[in-house]
Backbone and ligand atoms as CSV (ligand in chain L), in Angstrom:
chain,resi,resn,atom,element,x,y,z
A,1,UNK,N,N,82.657,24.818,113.395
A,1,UNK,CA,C,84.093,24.758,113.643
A,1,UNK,C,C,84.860,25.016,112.338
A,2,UNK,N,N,85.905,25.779,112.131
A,2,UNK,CA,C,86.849,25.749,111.190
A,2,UNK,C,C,88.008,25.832,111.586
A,3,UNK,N,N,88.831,25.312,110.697
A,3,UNK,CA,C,90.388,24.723,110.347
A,3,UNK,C,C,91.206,25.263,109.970
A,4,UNK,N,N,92.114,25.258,109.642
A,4,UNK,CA,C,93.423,26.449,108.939
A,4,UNK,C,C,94.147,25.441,108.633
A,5,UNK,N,N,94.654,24.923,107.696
A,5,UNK,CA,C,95.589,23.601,106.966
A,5,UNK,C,C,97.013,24.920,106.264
A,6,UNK,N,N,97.935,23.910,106.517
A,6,UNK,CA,C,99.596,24.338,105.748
A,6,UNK,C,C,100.226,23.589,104.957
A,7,UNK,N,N,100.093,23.643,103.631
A,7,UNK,CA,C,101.095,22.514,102.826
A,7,UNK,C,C,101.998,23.590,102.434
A,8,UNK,N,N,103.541,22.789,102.343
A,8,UNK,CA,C,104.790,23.660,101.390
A,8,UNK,C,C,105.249,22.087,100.859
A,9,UNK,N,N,105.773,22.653,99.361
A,9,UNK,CA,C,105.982,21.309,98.755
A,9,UNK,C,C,107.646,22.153,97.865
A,10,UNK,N,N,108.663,21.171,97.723
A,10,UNK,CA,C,109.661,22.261,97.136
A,10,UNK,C,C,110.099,20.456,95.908
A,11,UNK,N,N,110.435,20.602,94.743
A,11,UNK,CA,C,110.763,19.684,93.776
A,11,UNK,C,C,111.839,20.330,92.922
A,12,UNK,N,N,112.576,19.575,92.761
A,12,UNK,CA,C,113.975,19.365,91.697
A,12,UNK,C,C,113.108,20.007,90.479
A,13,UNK,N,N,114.291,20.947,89.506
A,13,UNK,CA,C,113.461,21.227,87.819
A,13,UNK,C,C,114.652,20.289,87.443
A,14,UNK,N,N,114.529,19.419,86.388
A,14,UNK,CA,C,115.253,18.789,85.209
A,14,UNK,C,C,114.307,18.776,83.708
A,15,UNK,N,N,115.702,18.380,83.170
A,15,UNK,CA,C,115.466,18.713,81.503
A,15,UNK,C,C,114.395,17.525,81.315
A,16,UNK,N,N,113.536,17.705,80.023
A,16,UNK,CA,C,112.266,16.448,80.153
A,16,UNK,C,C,111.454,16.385,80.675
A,17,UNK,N,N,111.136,16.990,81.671
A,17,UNK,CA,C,109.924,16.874,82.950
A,17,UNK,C,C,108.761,17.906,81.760
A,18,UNK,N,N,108.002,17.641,82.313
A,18,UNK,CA,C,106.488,18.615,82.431
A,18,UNK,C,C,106.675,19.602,83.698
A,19,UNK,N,N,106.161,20.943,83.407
A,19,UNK,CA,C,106.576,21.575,83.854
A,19,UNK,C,C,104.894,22.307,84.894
A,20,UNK,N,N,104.150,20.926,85.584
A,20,UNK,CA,C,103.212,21.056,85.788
A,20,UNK,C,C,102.721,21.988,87.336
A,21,UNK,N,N,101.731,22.769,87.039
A,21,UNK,CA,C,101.198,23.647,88.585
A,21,UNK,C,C,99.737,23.746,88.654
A,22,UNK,N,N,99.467,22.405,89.277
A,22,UNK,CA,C,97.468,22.629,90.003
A,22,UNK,C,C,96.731,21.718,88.538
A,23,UNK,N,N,97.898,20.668,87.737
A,23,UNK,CA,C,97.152,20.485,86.984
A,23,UNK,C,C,97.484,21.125,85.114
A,24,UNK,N,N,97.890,22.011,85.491
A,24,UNK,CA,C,98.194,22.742,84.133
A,24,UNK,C,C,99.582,23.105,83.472
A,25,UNK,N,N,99.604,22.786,82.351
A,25,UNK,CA,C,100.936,22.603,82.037
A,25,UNK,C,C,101.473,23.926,81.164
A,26,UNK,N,N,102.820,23.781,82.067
A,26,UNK,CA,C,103.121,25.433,81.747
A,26,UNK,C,C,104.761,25.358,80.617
A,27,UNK,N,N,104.624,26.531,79.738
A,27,UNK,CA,C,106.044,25.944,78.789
A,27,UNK,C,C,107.554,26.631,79.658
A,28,UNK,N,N,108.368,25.511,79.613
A,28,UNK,CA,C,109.523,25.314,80.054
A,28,UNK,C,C,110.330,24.010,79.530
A,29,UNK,N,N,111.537,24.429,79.473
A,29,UNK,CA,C,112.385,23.740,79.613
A,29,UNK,C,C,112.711,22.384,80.636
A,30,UNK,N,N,112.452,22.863,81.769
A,30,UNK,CA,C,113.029,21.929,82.479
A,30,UNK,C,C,111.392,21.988,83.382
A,31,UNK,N,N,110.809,20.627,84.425
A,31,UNK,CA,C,110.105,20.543,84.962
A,31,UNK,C,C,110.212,19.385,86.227
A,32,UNK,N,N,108.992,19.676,87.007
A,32,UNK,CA,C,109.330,19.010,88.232
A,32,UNK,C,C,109.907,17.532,88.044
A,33,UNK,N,N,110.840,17.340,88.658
A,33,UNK,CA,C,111.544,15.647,88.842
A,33,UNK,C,C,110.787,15.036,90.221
A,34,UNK,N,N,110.020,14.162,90.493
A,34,UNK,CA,C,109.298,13.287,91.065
A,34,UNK,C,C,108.789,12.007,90.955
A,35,UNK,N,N,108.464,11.406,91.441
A,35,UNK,CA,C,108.018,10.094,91.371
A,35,UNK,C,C,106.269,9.828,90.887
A,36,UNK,N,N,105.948,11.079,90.918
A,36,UNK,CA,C,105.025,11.324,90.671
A,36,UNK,C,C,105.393,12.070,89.401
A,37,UNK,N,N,104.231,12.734,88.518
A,37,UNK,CA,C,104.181,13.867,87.775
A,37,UNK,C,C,105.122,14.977,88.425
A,38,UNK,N,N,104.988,15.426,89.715
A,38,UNK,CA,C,105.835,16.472,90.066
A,38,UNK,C,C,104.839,17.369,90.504
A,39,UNK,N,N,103.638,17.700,90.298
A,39,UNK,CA,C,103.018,18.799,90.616
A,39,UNK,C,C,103.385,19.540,91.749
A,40,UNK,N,N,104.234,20.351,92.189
A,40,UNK,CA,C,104.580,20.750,93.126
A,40,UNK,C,C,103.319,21.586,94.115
A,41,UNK,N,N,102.663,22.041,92.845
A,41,UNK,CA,C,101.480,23.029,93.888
A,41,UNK,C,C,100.251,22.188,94.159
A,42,UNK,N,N,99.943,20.968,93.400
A,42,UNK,CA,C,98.639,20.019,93.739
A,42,UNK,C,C,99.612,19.181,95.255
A,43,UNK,N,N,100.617,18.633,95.137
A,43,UNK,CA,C,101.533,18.139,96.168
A,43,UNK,C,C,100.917,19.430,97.693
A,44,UNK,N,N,101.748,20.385,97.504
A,44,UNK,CA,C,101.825,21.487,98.412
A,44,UNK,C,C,99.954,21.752,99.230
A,45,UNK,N,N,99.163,21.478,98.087
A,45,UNK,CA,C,97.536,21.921,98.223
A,45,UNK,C,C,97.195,20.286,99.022
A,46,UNK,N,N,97.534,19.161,98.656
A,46,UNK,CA,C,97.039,18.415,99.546
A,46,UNK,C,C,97.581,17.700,100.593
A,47,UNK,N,N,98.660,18.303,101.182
A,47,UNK,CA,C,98.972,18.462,102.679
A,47,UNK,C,C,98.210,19.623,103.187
A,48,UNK,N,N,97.957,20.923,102.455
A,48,UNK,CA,C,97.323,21.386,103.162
A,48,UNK,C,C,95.712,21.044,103.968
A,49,UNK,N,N,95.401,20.690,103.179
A,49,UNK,CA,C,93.633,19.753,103.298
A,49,UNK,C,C,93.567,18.500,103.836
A,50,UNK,N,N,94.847,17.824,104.234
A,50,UNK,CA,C,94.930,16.737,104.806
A,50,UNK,C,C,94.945,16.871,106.230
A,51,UNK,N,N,96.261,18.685,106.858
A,51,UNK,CA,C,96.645,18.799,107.761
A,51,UNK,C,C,95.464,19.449,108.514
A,52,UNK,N,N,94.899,20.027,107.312
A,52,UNK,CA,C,93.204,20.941,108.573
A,52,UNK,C,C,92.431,19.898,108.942
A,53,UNK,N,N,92.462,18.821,108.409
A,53,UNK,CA,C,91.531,17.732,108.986
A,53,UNK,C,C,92.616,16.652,109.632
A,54,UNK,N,N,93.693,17.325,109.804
A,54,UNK,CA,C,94.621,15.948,110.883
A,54,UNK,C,C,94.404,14.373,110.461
A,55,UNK,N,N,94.249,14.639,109.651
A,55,UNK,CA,C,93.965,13.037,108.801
A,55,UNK,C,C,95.521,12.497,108.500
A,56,UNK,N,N,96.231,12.762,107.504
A,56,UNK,CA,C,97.609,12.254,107.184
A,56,UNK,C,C,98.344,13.333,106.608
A,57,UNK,N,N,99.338,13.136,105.862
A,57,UNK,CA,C,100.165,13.983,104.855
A,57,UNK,C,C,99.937,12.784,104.052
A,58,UNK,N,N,100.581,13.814,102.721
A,58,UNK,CA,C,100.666,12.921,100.643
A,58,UNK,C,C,101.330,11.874,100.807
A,59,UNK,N,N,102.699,12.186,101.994
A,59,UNK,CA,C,103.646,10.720,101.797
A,59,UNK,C,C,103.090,9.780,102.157
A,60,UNK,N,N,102.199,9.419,103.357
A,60,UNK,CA,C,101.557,8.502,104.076
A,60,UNK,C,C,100.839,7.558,103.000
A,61,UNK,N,N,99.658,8.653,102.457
A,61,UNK,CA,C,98.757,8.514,101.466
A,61,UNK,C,C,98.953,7.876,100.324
A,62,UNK,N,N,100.423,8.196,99.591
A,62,UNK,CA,C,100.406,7.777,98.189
A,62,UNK,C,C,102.360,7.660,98.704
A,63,UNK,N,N,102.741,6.481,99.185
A,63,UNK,CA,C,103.885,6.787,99.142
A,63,UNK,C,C,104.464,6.650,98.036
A,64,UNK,N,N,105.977,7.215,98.225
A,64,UNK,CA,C,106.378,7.490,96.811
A,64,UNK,C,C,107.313,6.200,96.747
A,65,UNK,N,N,107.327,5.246,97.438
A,65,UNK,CA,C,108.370,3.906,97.013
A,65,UNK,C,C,107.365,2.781,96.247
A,66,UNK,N,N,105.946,3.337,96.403
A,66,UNK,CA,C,105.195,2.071,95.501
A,66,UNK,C,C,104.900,2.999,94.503
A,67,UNK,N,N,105.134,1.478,93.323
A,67,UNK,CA,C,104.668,1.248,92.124
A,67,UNK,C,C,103.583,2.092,91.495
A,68,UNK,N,N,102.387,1.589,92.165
A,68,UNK,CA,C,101.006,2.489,92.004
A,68,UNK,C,C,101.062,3.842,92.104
A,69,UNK,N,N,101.908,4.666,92.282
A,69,UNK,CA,C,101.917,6.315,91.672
A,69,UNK,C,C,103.300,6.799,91.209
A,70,UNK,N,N,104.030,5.980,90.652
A,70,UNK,CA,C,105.033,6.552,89.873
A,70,UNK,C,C,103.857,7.052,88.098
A,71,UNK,N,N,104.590,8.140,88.327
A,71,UNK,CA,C,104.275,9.342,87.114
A,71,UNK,C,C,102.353,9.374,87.401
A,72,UNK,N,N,102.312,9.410,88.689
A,72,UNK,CA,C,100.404,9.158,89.008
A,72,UNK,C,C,100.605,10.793,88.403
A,73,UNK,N,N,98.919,11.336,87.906
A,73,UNK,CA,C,98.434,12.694,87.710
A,73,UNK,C,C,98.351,13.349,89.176
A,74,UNK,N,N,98.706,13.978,89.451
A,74,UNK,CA,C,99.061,14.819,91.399
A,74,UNK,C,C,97.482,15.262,91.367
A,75,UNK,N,N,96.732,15.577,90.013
A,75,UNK,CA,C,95.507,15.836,90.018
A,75,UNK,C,C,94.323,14.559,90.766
A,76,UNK,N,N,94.657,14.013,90.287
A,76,UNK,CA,C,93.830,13.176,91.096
A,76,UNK,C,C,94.294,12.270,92.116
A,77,UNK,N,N,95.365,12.378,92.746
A,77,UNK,CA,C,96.028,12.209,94.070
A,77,UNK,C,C,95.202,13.563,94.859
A,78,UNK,N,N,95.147,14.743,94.604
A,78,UNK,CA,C,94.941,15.699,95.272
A,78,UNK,C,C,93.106,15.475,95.096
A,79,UNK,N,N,92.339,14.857,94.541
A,79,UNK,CA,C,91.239,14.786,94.411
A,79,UNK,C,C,90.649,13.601,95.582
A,80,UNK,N,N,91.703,12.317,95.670
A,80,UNK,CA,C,91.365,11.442,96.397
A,80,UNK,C,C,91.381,11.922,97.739
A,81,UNK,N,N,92.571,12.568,98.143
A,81,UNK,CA,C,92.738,13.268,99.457
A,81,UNK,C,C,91.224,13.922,99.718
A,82,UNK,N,N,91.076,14.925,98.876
A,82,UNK,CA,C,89.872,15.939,99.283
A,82,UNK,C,C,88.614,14.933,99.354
A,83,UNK,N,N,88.817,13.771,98.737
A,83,UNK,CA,C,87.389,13.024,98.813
A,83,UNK,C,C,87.412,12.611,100.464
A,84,UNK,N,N,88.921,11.663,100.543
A,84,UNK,CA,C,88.654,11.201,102.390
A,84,UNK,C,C,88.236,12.305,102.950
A,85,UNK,N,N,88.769,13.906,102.933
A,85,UNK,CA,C,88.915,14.934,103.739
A,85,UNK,C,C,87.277,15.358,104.085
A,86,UNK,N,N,86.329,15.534,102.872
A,86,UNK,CA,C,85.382,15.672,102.908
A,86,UNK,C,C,84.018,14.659,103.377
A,87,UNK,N,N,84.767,13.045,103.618
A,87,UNK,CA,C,83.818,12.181,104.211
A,87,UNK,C,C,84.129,12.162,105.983
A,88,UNK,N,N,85.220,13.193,106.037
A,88,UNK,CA,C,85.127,13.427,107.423
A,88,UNK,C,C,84.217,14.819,107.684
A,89,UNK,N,N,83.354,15.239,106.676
A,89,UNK,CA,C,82.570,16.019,106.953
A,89,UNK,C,C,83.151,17.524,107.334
A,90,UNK,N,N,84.173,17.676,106.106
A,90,UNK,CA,C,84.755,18.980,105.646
A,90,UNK,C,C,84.011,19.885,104.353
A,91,UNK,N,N,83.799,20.917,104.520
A,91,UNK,CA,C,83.940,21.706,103.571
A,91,UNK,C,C,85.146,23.323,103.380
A,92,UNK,N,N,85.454,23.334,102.096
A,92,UNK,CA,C,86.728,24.120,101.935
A,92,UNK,C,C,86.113,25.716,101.569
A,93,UNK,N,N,86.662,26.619,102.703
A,93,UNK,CA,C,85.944,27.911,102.209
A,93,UNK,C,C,87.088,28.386,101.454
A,94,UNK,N,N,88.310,28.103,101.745
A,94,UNK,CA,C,88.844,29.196,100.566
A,94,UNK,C,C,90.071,28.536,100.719
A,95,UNK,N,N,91.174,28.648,99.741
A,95,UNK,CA,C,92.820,28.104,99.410
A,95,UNK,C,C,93.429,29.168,98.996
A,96,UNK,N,N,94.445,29.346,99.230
A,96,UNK,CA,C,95.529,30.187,98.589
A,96,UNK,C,C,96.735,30.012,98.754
A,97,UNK,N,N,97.563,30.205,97.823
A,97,UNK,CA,C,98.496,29.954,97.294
A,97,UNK,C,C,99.589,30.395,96.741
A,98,UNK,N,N,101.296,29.984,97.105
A,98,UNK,CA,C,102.333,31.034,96.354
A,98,UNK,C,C,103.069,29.615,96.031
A,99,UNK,N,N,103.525,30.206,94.500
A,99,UNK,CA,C,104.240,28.937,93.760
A,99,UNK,C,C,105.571,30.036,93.497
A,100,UNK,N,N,106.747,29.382,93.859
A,100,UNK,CA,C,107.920,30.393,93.904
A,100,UNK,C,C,108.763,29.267,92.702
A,101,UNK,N,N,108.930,30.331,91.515
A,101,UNK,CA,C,109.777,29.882,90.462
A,101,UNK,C,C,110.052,30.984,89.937
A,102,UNK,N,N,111.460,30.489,89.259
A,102,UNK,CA,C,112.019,31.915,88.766
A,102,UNK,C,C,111.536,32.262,87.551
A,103,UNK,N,N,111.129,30.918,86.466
A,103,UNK,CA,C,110.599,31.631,85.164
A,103,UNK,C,C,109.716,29.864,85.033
A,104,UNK,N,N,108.655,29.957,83.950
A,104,UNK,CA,C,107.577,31.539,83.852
A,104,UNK,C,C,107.264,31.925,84.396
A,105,UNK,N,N,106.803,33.335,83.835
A,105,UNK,CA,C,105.806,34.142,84.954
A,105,UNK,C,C,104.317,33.621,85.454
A,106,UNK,N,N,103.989,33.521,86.247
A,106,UNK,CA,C,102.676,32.465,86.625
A,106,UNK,C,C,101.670,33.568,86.090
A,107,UNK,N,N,101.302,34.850,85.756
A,107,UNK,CA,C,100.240,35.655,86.001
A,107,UNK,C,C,99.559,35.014,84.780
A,108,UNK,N,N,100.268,34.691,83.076
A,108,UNK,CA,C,99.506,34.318,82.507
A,108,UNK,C,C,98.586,33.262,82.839
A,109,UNK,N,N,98.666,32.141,83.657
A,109,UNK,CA,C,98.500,30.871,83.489
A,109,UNK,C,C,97.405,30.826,84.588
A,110,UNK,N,N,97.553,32.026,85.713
A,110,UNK,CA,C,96.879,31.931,86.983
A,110,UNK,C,C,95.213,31.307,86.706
A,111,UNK,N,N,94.793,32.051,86.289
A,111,UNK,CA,C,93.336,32.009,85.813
A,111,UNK,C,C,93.488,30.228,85.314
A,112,UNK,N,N,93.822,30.046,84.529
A,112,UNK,CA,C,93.706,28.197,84.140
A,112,UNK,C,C,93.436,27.324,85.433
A,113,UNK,N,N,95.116,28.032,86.243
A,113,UNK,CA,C,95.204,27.382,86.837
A,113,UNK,C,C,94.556,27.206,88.091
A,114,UNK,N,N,93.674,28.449,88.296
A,114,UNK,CA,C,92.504,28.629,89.491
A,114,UNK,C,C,91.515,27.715,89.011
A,115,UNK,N,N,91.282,27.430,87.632
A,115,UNK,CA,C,89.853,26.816,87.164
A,115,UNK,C,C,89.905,25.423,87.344
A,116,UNK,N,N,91.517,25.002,87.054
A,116,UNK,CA,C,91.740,23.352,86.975
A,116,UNK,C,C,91.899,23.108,88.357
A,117,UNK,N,N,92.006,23.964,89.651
A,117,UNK,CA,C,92.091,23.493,90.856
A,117,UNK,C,C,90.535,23.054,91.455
A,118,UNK,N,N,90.078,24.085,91.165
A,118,UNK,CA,C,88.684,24.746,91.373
A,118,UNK,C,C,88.132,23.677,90.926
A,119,UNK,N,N,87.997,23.135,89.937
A,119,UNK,CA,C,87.092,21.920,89.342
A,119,UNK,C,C,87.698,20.569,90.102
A,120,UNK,N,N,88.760,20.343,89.998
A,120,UNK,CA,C,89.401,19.349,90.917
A,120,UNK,C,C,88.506,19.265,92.081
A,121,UNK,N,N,88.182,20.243,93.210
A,121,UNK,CA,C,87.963,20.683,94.241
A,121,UNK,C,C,86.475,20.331,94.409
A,122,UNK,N,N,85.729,20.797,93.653
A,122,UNK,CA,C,84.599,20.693,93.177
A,122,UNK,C,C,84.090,22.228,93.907
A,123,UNK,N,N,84.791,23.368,94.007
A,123,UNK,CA,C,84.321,24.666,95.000
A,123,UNK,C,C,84.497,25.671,93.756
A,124,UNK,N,N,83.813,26.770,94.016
A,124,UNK,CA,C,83.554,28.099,93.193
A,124,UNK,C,C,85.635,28.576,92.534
A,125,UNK,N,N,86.015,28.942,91.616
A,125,UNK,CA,C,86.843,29.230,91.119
A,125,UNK,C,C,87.361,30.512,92.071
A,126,UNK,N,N,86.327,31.421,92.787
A,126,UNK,CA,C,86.481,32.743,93.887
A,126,UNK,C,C,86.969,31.938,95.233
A,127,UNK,N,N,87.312,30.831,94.957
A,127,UNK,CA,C,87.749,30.392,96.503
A,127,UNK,C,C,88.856,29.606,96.717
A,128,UNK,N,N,89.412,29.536,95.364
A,128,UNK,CA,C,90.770,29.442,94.971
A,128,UNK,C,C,91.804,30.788,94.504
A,129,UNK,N,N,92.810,30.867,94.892
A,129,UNK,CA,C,93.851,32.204,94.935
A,129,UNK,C,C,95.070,31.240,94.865
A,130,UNK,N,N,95.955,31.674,93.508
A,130,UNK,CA,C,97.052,31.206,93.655
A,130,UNK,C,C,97.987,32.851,93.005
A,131,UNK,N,N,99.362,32.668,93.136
A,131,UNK,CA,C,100.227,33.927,93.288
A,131,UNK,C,C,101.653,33.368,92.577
A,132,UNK,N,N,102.395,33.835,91.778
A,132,UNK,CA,C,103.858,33.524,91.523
A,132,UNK,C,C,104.336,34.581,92.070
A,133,UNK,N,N,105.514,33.898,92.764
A,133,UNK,CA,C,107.088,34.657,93.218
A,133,UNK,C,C,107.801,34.568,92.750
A,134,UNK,N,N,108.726,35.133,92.411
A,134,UNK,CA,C,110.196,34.992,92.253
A,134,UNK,C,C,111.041,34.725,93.632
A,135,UNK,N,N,112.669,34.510,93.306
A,135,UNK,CA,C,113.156,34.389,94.032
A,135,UNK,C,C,114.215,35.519,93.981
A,136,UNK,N,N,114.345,36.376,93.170
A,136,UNK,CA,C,115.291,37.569,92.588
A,136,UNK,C,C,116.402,36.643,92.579
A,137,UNK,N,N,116.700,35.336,91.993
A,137,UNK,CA,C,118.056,35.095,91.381
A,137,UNK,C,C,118.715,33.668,92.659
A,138,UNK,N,N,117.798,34.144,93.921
A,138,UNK,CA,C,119.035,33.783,95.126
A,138,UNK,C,C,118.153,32.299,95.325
A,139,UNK,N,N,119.485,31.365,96.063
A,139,UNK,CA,C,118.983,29.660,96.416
A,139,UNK,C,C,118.267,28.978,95.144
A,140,UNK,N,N,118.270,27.909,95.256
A,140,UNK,CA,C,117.815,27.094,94.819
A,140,UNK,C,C,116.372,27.043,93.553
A,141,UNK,N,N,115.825,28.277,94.348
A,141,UNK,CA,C,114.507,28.113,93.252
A,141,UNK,C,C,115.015,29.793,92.411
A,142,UNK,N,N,116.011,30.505,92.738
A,142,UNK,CA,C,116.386,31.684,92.014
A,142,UNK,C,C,117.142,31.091,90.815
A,143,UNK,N,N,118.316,30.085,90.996
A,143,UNK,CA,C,118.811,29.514,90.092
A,143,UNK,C,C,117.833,28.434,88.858
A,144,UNK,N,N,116.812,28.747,89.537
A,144,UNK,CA,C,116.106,27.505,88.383
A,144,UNK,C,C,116.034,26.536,88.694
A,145,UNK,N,N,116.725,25.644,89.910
A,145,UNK,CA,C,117.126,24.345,90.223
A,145,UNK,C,C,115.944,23.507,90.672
A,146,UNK,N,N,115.207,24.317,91.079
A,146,UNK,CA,C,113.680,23.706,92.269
A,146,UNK,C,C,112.477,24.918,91.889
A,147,UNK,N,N,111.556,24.382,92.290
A,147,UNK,CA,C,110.180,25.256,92.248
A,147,UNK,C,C,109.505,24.808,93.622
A,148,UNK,N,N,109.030,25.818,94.381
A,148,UNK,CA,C,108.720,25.775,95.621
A,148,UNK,C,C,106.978,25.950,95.538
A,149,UNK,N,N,105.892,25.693,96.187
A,149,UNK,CA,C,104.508,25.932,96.622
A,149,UNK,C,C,104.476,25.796,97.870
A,150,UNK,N,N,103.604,26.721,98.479
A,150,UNK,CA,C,103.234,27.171,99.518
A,150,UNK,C,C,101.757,26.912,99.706
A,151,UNK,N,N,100.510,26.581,100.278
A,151,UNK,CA,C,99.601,26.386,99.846
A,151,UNK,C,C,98.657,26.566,101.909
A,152,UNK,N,N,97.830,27.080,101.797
A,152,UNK,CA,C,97.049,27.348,103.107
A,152,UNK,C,C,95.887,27.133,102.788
A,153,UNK,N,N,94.733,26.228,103.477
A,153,UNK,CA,C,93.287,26.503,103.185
A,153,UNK,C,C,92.527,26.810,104.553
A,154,UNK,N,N,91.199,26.837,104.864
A,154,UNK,CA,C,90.544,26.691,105.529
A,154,UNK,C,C,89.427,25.929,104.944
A,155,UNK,N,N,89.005,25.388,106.235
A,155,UNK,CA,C,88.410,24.260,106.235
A,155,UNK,C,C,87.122,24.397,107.270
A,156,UNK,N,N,85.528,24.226,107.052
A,156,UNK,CA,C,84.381,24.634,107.795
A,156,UNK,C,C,83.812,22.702,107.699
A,157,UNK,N,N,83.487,22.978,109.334
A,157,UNK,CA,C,82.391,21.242,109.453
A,157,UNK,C,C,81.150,21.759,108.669
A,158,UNK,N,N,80.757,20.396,108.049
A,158,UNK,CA,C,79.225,20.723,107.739
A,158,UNK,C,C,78.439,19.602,108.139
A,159,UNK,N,N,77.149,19.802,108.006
A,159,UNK,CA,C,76.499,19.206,108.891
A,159,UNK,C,C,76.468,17.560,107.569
A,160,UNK,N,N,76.681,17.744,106.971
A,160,UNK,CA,C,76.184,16.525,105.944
A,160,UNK,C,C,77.193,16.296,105.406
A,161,UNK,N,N,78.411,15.028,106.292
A,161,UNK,CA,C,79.448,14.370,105.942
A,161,UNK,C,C,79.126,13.712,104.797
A,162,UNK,N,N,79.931,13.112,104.050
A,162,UNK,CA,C,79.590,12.150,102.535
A,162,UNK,C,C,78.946,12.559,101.638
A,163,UNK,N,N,78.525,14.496,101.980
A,163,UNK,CA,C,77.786,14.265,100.740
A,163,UNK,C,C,78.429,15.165,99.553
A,164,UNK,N,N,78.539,14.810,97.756
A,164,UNK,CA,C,79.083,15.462,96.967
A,164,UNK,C,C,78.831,16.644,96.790
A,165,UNK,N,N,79.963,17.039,96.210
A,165,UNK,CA,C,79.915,18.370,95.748
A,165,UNK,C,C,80.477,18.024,94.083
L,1,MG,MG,MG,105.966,16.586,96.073
């Protein structure tokens, strides 16, 4: 049996933030505002892996009114998810991904940022795909104001729930 999961995650940019995507920190000025770190694309990636296995969404999981994940790493929020996801006897054939910001350009960073997902994940670096957009100027993430992720995986049963990768 396989799955098809959908996360979209969209976060405020302000001055001070870390300007973080999948884990990796990218130079800017202004960065995600959250209760968390902000990771907008680790956020966006684990609704997706939550929703192919109908298990929960991030808010459920780690809400954002307790204590215990203000400024949490989204990296290992998105690691805990994939751990429940995978003791329901998931494995992830492939993710991909569009992170819509107007500046930087993501192409330098892509590669990092495939490796720091990829290891997160514990799956081959070829089975992670992430992409920057622009917005050519227009709404919210054209002005700079927000950074948007988009994030889709699929998801295959395997026969040997609980076991690591
Ligand atoms: Mg979020």
């Amino acid at each position: 049996m396989i799955r098809i999961g959908l996360g979209r995650d969209l976060h405020r940019m302000a001055q001070g933030r870390r300007f973080l995507l999948g884990g990796v920190e990218l130079p800017s000025d202004k960065g995600e505002l959250g209760h968390s770190d902000g990771d907008v694309l680790a956020h966006a990636i684990t609704d997706a892996l939550l929703g192919a296995a109908a298990l929960a969404d991030i808010g459920e999981l780690f809400p954002p009114s307790a204590p215990e994940w203000k400024d949490a790493d989204s990296l290992e929020l998105l690691k805990g998810a994939w751990q429940k996801v995978r003791e329901e006897g998931w494995r992830l054939v492939n993710l991909d991904c569009v992170v819509s910001a107007e500046k930087p350009k993501l192409l330098p960073y892509r590669e990092a940022i495939r490796a720091s997902l990829s290891s997160a994940l514990g799956v081959e670096t070829g089975a992670v795909f992430v992409k920057g957009k622009t917005s050519e100027g227009l709404g919210p993430v054209g002005s700079g104001e927000a950074v948007e992720a988009l994030a889709v995986c699929l998801l295959e049963r395997t026969d040997t729930p609980k076991d690591s990768a």
